[in-house]
LOLUMMAR-330534 format. One line per field, with one value per residue: x, y, z of N, C-alpha, C, O, CB in turn. Coordinates in nm, 3 decimals. Glycine has a CB too. Example, Ala and Ser with C-alpha at 12.3 -4.5 7.8 and 13.67 -1.06 7.14 Angstrom:
<sites>
n.px	(1.319	1.285)
n.py	(-0.569	-0.225)
n.pz	(0.780	0.708)
ca.px	(1.230	1.367)
ca.py	(-0.450	-0.106)
ca.pz	(0.780	0.714)
c.px	(1.320	1.290)
c.py	(-0.330	0.003)
c.pz	(0.780	0.787)
o.px	(1.424	1.341)
o.py	(-0.332	0.114)
o.pz	(0.846	0.804)
cb.px	(1.131	1.408)
cb.py	(-0.447	-0.060)
cb.pz	(0.905	0.572)
</sites>
This chain:
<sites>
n.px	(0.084	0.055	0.099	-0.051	-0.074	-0.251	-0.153	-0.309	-0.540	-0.501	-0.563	-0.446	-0.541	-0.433	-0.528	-0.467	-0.226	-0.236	-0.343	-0.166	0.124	0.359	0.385	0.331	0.404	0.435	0.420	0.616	0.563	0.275	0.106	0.065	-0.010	0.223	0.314	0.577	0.737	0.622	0.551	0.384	0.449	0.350	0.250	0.160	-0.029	-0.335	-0.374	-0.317	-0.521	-0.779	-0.659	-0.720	-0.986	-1.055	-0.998	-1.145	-1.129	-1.095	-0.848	-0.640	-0.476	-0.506	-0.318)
n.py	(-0.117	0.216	0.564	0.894	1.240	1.515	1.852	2.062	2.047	1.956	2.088	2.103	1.971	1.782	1.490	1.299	1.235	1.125	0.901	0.769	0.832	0.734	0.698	0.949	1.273	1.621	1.921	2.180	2.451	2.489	2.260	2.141	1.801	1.510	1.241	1.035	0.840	0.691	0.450	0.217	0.063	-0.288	-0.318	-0.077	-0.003	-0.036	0.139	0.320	0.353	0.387	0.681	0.765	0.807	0.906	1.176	1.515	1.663	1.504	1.452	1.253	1.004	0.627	0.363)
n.pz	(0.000	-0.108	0.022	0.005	0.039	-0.052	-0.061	-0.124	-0.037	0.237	0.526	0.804	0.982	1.144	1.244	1.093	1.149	1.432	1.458	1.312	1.358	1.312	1.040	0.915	0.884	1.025	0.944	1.024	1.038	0.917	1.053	0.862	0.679	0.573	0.409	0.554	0.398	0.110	0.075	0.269	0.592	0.613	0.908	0.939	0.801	0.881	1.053	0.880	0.706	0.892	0.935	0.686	0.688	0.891	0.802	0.783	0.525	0.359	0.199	0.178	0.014	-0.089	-0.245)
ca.px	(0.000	0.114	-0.017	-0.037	-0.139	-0.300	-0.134	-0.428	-0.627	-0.469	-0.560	-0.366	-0.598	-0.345	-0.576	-0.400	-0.090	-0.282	-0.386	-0.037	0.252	0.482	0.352	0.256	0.486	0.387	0.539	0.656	0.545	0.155	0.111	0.005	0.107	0.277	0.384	0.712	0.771	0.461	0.533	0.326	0.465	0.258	0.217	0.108	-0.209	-0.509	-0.352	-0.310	-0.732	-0.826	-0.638	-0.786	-1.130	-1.066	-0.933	-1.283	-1.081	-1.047	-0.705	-0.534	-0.535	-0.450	-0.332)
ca.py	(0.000	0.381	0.713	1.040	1.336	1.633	1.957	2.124	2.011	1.904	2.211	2.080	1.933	1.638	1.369	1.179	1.195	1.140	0.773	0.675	0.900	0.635	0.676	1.077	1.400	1.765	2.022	2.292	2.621	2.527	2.134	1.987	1.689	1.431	1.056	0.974	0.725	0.678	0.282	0.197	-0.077	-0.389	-0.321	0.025	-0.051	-0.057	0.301	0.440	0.334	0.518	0.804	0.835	0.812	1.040	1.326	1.584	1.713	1.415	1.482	1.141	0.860	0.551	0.332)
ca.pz	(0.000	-0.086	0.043	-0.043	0.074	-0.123	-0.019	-0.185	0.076	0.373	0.640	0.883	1.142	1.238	1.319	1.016	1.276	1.572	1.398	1.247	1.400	1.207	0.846	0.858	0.968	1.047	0.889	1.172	1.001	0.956	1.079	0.725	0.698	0.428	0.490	0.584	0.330	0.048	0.126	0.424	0.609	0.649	1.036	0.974	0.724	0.963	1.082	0.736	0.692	1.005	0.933	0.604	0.703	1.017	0.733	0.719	0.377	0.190	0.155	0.236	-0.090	-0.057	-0.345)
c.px	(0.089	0.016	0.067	-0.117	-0.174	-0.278	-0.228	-0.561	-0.650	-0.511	-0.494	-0.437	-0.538	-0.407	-0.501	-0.268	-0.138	-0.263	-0.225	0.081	0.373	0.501	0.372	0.340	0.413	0.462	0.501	0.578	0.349	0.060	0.038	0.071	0.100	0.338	0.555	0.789	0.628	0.464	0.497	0.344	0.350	0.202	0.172	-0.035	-0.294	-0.440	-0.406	-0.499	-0.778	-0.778	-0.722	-0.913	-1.126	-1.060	-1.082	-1.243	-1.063	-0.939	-0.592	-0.567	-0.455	-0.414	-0.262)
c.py	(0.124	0.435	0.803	1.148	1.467	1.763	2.069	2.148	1.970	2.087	2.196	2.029	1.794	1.504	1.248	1.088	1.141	0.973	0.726	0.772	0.871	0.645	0.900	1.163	1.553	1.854	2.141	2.466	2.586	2.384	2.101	1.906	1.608	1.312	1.079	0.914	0.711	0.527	0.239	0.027	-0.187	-0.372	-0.178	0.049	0.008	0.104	0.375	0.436	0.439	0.651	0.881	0.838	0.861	1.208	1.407	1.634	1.638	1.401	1.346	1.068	0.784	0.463	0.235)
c.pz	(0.000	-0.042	0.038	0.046	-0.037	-0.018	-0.020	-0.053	0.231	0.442	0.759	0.999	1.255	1.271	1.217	1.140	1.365	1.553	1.347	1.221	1.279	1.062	0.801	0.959	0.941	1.059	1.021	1.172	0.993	1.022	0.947	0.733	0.563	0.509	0.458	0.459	0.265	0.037	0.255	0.436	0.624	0.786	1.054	0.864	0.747	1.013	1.003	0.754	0.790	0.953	0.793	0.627	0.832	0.881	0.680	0.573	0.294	0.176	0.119	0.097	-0.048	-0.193	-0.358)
o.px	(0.178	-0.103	0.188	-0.216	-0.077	-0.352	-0.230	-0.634	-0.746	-0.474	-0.487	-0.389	-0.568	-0.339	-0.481	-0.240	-0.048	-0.180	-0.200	0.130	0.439	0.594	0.411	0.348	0.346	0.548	0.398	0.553	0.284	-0.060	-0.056	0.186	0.017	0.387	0.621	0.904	0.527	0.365	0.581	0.306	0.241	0.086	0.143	-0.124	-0.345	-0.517	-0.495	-0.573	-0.809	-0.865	-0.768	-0.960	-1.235	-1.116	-1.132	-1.340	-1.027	-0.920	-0.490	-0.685	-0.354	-0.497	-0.257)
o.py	(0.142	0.405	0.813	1.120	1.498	1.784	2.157	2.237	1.957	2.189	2.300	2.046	1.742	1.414	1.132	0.976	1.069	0.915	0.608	0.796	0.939	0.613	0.957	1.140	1.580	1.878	2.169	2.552	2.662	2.406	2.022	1.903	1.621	1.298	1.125	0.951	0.716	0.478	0.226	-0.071	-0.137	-0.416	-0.143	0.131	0.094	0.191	0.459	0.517	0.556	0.734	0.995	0.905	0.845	1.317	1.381	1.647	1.662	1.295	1.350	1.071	0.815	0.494	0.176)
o.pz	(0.083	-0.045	0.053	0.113	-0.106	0.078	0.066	-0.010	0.306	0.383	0.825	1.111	1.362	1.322	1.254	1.183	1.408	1.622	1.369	1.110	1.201	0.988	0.699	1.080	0.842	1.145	1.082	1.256	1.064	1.040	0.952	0.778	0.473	0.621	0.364	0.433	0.335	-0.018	0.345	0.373	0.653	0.791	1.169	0.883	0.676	0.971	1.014	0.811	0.764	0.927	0.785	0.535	0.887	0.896	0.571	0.497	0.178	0.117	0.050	0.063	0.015	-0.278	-0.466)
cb.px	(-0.096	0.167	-0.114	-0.092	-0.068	-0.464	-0.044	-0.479	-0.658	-0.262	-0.690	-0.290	-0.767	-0.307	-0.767	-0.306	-0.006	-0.451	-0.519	-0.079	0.300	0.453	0.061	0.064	0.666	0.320	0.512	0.872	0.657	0.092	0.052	0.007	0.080	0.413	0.308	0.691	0.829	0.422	0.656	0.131	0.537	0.320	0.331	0.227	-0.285	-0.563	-0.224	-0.213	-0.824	-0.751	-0.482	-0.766	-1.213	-0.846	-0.802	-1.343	-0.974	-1.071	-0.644	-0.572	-0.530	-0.514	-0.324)
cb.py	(-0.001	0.473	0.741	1.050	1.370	1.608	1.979	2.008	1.950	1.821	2.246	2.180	1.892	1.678	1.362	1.267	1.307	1.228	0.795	0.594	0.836	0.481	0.574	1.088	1.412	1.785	2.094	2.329	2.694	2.601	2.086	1.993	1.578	1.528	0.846	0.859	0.597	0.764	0.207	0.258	-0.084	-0.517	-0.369	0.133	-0.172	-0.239	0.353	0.351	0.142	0.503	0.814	0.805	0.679	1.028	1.287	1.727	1.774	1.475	1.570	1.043	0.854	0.504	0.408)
cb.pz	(0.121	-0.210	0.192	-0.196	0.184	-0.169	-0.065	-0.324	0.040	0.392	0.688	0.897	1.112	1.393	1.329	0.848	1.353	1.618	1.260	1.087	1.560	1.209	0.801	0.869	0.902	1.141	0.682	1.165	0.788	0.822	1.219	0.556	0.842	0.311	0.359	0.689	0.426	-0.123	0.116	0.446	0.715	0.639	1.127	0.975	0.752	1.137	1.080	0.512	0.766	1.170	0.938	0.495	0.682	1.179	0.562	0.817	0.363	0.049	0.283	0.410	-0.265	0.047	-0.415)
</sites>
């Protein structure tokens, strides 16, 4: 599984992070955030899912 984030759309509300610290970082200047790595390990999966279906913007794909 990859993910992405849409800069377009991310507003920064963090809950992606909140859900999968490991996969997703928060930029310092407005907290948007972007994955780590767009290869989500096998043990971080069921995170990535939550986080995208926590995101009110849509923002997160998974693919």
């Amino acid at each position: 599984m990859k993910v992405r984030v849409d800069p377009e759309r991310c507003q920064g509300h963090t809950l992606c992070f909140m859900h999968a610290p490991e996969v997703f970082e928060l930029s310092d200047i407005d907290g948007h955030s972007s994955p780590i790595d767009e290869e989500v390990p096998d043990d971080q999966q069921e995170k990535v899912v939550e986080a995208v279906r926590s995101c009110p913007e849509r923002a997160i794909g998974v693919f």
